[in-house]
N, CA, C, O and CB atoms as a CASP TS submission, in Angstrom:
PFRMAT TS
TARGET T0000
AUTHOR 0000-0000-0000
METHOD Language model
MODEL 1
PARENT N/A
ATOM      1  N   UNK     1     -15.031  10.052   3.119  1.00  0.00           N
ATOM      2  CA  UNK     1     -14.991   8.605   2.961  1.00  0.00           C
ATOM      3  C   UNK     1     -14.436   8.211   1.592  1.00  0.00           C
ATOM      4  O   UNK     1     -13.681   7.239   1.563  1.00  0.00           O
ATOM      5  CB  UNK     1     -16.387   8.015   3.152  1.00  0.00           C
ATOM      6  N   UNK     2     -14.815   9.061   0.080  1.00  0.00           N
ATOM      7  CA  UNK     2     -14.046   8.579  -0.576  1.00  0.00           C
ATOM      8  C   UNK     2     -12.603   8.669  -1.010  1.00  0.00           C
ATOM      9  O   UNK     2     -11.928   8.056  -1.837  1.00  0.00           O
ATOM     10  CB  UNK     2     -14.546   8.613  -1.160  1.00  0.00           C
ATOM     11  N   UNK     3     -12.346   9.750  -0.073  1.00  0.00           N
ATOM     12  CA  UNK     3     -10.826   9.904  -0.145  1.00  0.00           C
ATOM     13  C   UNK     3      -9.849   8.339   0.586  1.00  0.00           C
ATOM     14  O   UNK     3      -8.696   7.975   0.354  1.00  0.00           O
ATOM     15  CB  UNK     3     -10.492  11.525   0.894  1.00  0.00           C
ATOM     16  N   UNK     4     -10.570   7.929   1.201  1.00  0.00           N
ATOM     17  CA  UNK     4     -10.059   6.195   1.724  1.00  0.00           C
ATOM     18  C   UNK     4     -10.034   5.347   0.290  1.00  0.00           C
ATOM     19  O   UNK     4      -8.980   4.781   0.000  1.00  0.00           O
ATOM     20  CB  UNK     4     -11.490   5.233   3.024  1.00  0.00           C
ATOM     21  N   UNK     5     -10.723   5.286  -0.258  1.00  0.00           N
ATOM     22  CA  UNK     5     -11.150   4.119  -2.004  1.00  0.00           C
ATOM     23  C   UNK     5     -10.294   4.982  -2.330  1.00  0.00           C
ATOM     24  O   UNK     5     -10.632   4.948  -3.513  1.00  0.00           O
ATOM     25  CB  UNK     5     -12.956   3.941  -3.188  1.00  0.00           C
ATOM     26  N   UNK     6      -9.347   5.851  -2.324  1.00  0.00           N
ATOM     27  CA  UNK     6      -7.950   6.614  -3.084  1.00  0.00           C
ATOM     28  C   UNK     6      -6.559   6.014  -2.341  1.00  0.00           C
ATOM     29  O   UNK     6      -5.727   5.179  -2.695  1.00  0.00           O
ATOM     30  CB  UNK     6      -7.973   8.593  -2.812  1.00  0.00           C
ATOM     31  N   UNK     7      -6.674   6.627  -1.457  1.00  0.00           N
ATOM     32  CA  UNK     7      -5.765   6.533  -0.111  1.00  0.00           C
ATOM     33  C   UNK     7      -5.201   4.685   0.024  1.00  0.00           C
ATOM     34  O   UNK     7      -4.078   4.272  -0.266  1.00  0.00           O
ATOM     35  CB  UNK     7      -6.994   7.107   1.529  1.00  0.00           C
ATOM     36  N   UNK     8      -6.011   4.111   0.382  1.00  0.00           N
ATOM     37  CA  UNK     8      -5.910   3.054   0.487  1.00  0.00           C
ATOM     38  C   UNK     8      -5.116   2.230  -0.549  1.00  0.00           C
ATOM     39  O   UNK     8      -4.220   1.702   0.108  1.00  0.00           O
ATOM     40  CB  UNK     8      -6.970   2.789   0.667  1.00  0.00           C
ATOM     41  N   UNK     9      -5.042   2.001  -1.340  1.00  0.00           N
ATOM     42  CA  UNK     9      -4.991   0.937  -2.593  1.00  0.00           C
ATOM     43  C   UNK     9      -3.658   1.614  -2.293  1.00  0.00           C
ATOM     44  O   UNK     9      -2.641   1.015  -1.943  1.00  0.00           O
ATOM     45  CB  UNK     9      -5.991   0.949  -4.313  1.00  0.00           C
ATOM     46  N   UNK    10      -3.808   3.282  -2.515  1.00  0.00           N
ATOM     47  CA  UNK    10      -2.224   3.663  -2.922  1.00  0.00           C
ATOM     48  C   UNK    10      -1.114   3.507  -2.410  1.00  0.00           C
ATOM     49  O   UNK    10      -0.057   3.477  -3.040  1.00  0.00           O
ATOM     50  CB  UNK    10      -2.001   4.699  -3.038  1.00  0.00           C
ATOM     51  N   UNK    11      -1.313   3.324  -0.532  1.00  0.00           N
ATOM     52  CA  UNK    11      -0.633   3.000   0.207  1.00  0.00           C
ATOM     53  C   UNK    11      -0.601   1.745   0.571  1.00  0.00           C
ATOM     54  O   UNK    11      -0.188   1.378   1.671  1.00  0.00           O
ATOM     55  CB  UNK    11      -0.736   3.626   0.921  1.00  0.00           C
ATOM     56  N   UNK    12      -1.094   0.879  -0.450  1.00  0.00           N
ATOM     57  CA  UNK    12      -0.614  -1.067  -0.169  1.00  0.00           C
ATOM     58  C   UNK    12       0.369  -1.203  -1.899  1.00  0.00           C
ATOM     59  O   UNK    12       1.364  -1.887  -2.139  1.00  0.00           O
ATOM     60  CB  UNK    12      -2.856  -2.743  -0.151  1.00  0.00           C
ATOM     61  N   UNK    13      -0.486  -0.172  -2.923  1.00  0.00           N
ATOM     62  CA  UNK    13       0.814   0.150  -3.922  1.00  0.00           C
ATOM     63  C   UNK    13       1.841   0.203  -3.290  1.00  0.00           C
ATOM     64  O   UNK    13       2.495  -0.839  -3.249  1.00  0.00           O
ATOM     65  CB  UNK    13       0.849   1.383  -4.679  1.00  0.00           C
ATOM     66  N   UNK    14       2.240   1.117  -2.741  1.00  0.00           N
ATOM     67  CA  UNK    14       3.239   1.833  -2.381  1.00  0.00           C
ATOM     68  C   UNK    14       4.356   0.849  -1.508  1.00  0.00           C
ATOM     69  O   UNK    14       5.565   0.804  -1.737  1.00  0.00           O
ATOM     70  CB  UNK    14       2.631   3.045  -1.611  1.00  0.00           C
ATOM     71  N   UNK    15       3.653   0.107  -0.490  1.00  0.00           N
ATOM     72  CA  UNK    15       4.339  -0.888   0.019  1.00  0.00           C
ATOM     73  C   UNK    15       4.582  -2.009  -0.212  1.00  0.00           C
ATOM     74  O   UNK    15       5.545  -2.596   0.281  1.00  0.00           O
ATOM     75  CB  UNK    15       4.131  -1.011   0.741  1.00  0.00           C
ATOM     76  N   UNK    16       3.553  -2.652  -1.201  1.00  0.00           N
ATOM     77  CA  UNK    16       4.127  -3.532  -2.456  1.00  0.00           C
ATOM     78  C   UNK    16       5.649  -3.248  -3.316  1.00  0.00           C
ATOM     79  O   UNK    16       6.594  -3.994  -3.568  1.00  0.00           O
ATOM     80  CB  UNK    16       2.980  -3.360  -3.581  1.00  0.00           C
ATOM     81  N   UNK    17       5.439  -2.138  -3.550  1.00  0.00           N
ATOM     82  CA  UNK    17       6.734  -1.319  -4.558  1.00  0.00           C
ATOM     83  C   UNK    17       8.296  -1.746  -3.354  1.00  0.00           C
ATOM     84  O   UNK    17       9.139  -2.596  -3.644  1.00  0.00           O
ATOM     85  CB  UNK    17       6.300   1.204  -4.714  1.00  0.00           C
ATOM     86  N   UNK    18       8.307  -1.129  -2.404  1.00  0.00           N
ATOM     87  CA  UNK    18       9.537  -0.882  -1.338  1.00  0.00           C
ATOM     88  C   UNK    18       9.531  -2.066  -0.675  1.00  0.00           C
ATOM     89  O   UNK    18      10.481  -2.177   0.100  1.00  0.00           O
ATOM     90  CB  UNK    18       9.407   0.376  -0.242  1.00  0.00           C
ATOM     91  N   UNK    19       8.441  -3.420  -0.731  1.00  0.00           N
ATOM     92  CA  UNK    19       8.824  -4.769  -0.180  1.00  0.00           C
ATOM     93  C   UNK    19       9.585  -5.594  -1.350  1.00  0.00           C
ATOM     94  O   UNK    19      10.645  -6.221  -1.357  1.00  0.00           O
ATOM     95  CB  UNK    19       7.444  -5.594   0.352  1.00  0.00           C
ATOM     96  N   UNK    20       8.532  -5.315  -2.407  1.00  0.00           N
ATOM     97  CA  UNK    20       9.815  -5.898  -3.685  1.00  0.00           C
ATOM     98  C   UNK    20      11.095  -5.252  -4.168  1.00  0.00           C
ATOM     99  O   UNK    20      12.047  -5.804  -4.721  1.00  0.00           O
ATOM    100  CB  UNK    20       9.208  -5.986  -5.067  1.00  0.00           C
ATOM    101  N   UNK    21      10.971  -4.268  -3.926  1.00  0.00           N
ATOM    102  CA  UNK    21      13.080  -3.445  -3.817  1.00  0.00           C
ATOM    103  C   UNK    21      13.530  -4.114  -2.578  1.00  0.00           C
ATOM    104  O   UNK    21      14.569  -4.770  -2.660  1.00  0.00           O
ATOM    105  CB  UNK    21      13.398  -1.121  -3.386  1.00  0.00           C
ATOM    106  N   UNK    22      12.950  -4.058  -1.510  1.00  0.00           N
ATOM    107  CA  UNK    22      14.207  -4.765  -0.367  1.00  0.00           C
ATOM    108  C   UNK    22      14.265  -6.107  -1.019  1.00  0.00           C
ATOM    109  O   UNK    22      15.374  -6.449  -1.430  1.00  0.00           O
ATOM    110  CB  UNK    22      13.727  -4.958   1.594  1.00  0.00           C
ATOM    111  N   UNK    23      13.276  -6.915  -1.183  1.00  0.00           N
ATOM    112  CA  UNK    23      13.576  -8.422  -1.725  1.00  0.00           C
ATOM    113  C   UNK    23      14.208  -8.508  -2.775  1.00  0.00           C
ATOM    114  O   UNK    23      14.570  -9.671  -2.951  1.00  0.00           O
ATOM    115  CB  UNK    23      12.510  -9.215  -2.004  1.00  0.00           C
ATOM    116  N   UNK    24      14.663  -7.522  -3.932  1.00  0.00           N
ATOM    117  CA  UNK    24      15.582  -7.407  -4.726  1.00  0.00           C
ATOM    118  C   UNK    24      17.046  -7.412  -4.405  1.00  0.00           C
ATOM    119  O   UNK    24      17.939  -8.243  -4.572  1.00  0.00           O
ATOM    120  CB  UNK    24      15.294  -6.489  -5.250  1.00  0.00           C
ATOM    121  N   UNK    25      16.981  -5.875  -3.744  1.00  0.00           N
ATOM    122  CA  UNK    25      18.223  -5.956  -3.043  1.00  0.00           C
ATOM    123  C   UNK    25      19.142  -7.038  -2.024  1.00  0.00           C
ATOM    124  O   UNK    25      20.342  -7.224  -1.822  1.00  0.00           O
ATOM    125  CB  UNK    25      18.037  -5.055  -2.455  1.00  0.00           C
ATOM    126  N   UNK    26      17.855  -7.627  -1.514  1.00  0.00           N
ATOM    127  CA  UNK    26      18.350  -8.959  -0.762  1.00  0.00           C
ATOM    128  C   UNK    26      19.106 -10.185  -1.555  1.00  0.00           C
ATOM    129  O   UNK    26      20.107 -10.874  -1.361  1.00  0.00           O
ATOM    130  CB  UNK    26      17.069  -9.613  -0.139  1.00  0.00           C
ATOM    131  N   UNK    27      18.329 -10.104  -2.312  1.00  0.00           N
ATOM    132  CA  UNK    27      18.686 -11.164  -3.326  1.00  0.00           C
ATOM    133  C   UNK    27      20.408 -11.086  -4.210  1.00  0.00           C
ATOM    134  O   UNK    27      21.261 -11.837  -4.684  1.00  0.00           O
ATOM    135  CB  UNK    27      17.366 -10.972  -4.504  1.00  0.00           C
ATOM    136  N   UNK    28      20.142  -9.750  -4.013  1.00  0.00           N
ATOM    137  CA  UNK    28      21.489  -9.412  -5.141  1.00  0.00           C
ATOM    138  C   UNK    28      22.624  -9.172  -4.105  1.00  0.00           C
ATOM    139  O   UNK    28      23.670  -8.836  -4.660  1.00  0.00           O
ATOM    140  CB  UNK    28      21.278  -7.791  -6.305  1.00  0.00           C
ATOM    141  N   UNK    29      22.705  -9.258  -2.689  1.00  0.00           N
ATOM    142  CA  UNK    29      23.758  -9.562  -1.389  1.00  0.00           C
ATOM    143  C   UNK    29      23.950  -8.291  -1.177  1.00  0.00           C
ATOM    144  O   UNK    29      25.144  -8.092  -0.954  1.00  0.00           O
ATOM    145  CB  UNK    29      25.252 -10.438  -1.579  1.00  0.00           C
ATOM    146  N   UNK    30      23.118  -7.024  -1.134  1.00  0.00           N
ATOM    147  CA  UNK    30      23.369  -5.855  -0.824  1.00  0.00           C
ATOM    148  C   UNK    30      23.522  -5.972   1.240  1.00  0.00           C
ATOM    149  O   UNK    30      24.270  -5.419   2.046  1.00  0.00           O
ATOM    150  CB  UNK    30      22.002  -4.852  -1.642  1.00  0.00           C
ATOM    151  N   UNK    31      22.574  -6.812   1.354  1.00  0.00           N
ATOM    152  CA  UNK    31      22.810  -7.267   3.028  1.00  0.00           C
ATOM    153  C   UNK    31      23.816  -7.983   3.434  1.00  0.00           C
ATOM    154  O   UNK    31      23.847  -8.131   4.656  1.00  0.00           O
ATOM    155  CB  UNK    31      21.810  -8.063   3.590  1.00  0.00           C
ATOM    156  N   UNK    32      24.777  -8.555   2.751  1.00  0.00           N
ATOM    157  CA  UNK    32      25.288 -10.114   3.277  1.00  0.00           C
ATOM    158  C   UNK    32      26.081  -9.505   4.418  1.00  0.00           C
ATOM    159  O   UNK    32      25.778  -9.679   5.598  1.00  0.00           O
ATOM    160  CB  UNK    32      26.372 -11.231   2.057  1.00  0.00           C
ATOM    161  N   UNK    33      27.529  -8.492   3.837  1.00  0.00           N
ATOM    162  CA  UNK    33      28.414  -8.482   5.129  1.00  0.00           C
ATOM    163  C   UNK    33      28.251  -6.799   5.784  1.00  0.00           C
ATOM    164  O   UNK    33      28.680  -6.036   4.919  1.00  0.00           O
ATOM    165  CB  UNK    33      30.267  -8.927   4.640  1.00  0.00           C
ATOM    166  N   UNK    34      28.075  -6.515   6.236  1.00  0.00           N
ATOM    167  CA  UNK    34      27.105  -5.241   7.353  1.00  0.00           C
ATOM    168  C   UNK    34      28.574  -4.907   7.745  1.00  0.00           C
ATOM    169  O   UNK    34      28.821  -3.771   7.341  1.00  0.00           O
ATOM    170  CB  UNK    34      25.685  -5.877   9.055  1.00  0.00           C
ATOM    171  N   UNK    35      29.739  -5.512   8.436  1.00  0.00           N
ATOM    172  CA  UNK    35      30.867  -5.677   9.163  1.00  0.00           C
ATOM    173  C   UNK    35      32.270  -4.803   8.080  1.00  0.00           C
ATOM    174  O   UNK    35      32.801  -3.695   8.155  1.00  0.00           O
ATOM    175  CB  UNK    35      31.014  -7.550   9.452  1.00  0.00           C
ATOM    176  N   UNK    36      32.361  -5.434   7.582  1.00  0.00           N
ATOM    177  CA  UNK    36      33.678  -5.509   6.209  1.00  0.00           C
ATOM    178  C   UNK    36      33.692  -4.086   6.270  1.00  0.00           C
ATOM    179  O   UNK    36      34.391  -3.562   7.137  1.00  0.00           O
ATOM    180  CB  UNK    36      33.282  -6.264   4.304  1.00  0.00           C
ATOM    181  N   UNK    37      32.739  -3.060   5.138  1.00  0.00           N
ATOM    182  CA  UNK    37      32.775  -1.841   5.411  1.00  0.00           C
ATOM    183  C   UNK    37      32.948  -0.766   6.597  1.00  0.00           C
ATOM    184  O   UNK    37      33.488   0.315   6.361  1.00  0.00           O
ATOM    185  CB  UNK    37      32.030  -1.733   5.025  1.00  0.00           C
ATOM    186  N   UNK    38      32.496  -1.082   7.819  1.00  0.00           N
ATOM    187  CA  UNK    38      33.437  -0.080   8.601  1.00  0.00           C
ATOM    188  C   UNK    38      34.859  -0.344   9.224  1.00  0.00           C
ATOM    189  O   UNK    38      35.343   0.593   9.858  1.00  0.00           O
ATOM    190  CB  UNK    38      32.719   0.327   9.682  1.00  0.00           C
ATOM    191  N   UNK    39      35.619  -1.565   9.113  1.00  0.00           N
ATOM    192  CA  UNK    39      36.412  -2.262   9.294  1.00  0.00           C
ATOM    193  C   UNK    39      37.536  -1.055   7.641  1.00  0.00           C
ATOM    194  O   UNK    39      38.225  -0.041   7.756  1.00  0.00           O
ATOM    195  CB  UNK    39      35.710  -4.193   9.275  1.00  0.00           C
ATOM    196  N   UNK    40      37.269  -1.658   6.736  1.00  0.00           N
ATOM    197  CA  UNK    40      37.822  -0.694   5.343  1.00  0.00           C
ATOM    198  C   UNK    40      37.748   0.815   5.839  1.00  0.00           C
ATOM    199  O   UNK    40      38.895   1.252   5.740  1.00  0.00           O
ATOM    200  CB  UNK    40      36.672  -0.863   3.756  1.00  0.00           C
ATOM    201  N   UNK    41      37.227   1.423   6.140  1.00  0.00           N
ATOM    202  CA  UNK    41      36.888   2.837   6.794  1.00  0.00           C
ATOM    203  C   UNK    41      38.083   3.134   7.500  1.00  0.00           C
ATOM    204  O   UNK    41      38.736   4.120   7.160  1.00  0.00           O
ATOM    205  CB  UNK    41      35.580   2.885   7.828  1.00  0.00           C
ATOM    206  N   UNK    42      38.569   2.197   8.719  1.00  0.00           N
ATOM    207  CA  UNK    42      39.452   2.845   9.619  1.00  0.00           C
ATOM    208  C   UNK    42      40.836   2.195   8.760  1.00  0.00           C
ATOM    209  O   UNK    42      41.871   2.712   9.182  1.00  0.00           O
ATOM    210  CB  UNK    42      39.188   2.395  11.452  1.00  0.00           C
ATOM    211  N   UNK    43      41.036   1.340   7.828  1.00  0.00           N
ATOM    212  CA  UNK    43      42.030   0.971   7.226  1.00  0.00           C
ATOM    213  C   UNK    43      42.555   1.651   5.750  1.00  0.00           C
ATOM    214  O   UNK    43      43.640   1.403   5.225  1.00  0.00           O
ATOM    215  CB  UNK    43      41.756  -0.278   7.177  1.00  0.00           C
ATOM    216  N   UNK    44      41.424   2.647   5.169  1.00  0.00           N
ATOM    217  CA  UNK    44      41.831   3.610   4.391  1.00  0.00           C
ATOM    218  C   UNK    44      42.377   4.717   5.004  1.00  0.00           C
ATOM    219  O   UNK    44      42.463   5.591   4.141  1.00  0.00           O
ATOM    220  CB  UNK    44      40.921   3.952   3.662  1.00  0.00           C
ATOM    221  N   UNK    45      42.828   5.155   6.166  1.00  0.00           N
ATOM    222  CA  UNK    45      43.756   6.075   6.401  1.00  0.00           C
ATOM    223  C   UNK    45      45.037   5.516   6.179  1.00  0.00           C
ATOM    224  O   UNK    45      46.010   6.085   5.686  1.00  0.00           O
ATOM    225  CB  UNK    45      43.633   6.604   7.643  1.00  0.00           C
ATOM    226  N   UNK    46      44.948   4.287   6.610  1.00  0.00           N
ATOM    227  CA  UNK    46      46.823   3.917   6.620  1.00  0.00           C
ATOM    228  C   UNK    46      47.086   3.618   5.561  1.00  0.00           C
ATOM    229  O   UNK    46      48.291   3.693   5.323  1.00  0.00           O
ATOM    230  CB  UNK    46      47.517   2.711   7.470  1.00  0.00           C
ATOM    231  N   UNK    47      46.048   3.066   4.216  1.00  0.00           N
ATOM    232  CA  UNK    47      46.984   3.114   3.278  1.00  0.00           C
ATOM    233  C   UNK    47      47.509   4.386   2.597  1.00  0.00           C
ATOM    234  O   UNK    47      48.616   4.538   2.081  1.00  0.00           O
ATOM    235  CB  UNK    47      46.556   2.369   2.434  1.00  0.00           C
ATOM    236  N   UNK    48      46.244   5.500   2.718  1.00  0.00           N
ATOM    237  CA  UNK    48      46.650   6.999   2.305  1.00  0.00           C
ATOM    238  C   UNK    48      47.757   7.432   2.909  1.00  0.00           C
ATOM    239  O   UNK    48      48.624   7.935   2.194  1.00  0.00           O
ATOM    240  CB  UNK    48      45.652   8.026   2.609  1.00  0.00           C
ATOM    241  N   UNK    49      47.992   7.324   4.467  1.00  0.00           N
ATOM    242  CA  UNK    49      49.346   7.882   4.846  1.00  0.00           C
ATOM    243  C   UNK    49      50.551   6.995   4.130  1.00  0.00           C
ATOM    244  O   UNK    49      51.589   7.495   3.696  1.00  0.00           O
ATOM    245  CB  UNK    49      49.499   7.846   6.540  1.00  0.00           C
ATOM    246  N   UNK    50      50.263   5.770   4.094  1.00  0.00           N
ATOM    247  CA  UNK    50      51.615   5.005   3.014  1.00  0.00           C
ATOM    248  C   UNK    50      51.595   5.693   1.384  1.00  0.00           C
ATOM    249  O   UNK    50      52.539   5.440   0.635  1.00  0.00           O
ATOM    250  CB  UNK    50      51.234   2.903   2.749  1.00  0.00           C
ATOM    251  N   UNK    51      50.977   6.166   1.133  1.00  0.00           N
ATOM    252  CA  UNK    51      50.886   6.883  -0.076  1.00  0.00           C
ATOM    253  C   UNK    51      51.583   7.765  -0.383  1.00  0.00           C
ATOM    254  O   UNK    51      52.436   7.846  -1.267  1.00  0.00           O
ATOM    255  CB  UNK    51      49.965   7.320  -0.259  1.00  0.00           C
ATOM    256  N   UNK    52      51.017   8.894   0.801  1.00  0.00           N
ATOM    257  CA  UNK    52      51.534   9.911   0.845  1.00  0.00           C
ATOM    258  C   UNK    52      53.105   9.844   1.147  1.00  0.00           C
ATOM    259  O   UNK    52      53.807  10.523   0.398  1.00  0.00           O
ATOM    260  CB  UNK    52      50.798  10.576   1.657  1.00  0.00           C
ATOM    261  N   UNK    53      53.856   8.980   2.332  1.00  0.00           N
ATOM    262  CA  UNK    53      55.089   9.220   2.201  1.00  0.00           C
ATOM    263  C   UNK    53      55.405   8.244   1.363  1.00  0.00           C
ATOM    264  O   UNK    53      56.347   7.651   1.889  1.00  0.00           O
ATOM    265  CB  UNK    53      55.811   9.305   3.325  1.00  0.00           C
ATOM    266  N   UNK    54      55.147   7.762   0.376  1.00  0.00           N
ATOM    267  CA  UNK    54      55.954   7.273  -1.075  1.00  0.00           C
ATOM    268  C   UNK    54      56.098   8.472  -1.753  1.00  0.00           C
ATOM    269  O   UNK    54      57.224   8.913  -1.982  1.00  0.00           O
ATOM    270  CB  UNK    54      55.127   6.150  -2.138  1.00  0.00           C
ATOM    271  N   UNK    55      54.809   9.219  -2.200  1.00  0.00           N
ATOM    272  CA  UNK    55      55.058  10.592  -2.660  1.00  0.00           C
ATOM    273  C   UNK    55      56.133  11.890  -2.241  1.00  0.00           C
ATOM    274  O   UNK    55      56.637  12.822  -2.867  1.00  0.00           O
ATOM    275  CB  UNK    55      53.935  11.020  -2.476  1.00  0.00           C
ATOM    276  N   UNK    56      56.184  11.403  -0.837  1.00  0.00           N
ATOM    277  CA  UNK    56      57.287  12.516  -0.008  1.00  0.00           C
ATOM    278  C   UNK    56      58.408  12.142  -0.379  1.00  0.00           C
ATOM    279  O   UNK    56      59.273  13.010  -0.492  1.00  0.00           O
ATOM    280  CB  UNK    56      57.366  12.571   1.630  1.00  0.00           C
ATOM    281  N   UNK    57      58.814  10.443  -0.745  1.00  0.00           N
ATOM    282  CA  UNK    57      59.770  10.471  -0.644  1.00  0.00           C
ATOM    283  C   UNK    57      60.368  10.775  -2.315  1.00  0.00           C
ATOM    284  O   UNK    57      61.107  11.725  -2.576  1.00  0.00           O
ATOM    285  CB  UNK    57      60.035   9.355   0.158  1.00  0.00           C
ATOM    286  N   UNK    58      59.848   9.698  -3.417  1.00  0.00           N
ATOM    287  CA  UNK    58      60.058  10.738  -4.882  1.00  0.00           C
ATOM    288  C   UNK    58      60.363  11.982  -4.942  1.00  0.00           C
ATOM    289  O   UNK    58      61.138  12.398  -5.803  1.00  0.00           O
ATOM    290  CB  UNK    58      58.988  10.908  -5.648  1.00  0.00           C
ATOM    291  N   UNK    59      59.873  12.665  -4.154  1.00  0.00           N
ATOM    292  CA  UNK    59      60.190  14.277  -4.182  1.00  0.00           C
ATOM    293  C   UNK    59      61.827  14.625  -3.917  1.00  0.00           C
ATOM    294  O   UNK    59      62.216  15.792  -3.910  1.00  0.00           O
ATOM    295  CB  UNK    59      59.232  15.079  -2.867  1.00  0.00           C
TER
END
């Protein structure tokens, strides 16, 4: 039983701690656009292949 008067407190600590980091992070627009980034993902190949044959062609 007194391992609960330990246990307890530490694990409403604990979720106190990781509710105020998400509400941080919220705040600072780490959530806003979810979309944009995998959209950039499939559009960094084509600029690397335009890269690369600029480089092919200097050569």
């Amino acid at each position: 039983m007194d391992i609960l008067f330990l246990t307890l407190p530490l694990a409403l600590i604990l979720a106190l701690i990781f509710i105020g980091i998400f509400i941080y992070s919220v705040k600072l627009g780490q959530y806003d656009d979810l979309d944009t980034p995998s959209y950039k993902m499939l559009l960094d190949d084509e600029k690397d292949k335009t890269k690369n044959e600029l480089k092919g062609k200097d050569l």
